[in-house]
C-alpha positions as CSV (number, residue, x, y, z in Angstrom):
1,X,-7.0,-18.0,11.4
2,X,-8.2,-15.6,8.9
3,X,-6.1,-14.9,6.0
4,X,-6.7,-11.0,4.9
5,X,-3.7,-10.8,2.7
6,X,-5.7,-13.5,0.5
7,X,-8.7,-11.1,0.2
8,X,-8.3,-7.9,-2.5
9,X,-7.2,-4.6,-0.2
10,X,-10.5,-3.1,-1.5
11,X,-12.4,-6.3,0.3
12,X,-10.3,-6.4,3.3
13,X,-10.5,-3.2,5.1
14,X,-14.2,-3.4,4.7
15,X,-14.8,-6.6,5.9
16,X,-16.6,-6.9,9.3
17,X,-15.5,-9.5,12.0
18,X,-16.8,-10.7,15.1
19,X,-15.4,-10.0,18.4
20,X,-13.7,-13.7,18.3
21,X,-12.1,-12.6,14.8
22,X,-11.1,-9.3,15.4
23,X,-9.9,-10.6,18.8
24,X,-7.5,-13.1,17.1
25,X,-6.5,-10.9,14.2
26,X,-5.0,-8.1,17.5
27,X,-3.6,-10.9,19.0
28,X,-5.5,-11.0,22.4
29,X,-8.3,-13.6,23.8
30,X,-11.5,-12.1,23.4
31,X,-12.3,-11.2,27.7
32,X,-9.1,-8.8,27.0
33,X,-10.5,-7.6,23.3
34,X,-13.9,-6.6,25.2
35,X,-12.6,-4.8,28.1
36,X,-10.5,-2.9,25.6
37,X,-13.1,-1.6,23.5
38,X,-15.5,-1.0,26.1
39,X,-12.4,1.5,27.5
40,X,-12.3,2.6,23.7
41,X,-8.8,1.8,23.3
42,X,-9.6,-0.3,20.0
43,X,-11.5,1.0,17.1
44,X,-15.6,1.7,17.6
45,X,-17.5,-1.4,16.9
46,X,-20.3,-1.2,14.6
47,X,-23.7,-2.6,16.3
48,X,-24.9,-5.3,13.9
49,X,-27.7,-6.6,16.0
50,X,-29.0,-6.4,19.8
51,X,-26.3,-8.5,20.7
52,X,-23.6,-8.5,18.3
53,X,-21.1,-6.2,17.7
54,X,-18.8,-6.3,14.5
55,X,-15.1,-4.3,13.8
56,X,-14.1,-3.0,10.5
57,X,-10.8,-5.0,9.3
58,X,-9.0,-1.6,7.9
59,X,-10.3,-0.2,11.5
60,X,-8.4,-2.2,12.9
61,X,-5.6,-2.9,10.8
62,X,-4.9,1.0,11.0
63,X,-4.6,0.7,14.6
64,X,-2.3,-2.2,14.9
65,X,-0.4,0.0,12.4
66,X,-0.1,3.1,14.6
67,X,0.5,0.7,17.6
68,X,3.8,-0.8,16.7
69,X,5.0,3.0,15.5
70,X,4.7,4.3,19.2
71,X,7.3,4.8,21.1
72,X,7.8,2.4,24.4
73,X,7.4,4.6,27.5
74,X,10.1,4.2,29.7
């Protein structure tokens, strides 16, 4: 589990993760995490290498953010 409140906000939200962490940190298994973001329902991922993708922590922490503010559609 990663611990960002441990890390100084200036640190955090520019730490990259991997798919599996950024997966873990939204809550989801990672099959679910990549169908999102290749739909581009979660933050752009930055390309790190030919094969691996990283996500910003504040990225993604801004998005959980505006998440839990939406409204529930009825």
């Amino acid at each position: 589990m990663i611990l960002i409140s441990a890390l100084p906000e200036e640190v955090s939200r520019h730490r990259v993760l991997s798919t599996a962490e950024a997966a873990a940190l939204c809550g989801f298994s990672i099959p679910h995490f990549r169908r999102l973001y290749r739909s581009g329902v979660v933050p752009s991922p930055i390309q790190l290498s030919t094969r691996k993708l990283g996500f910003k922590t504040g990225d993604l922490i801004d998005w959980i953010a505006t998440r839990r503010h939406r409204p529930l559609a009825t």
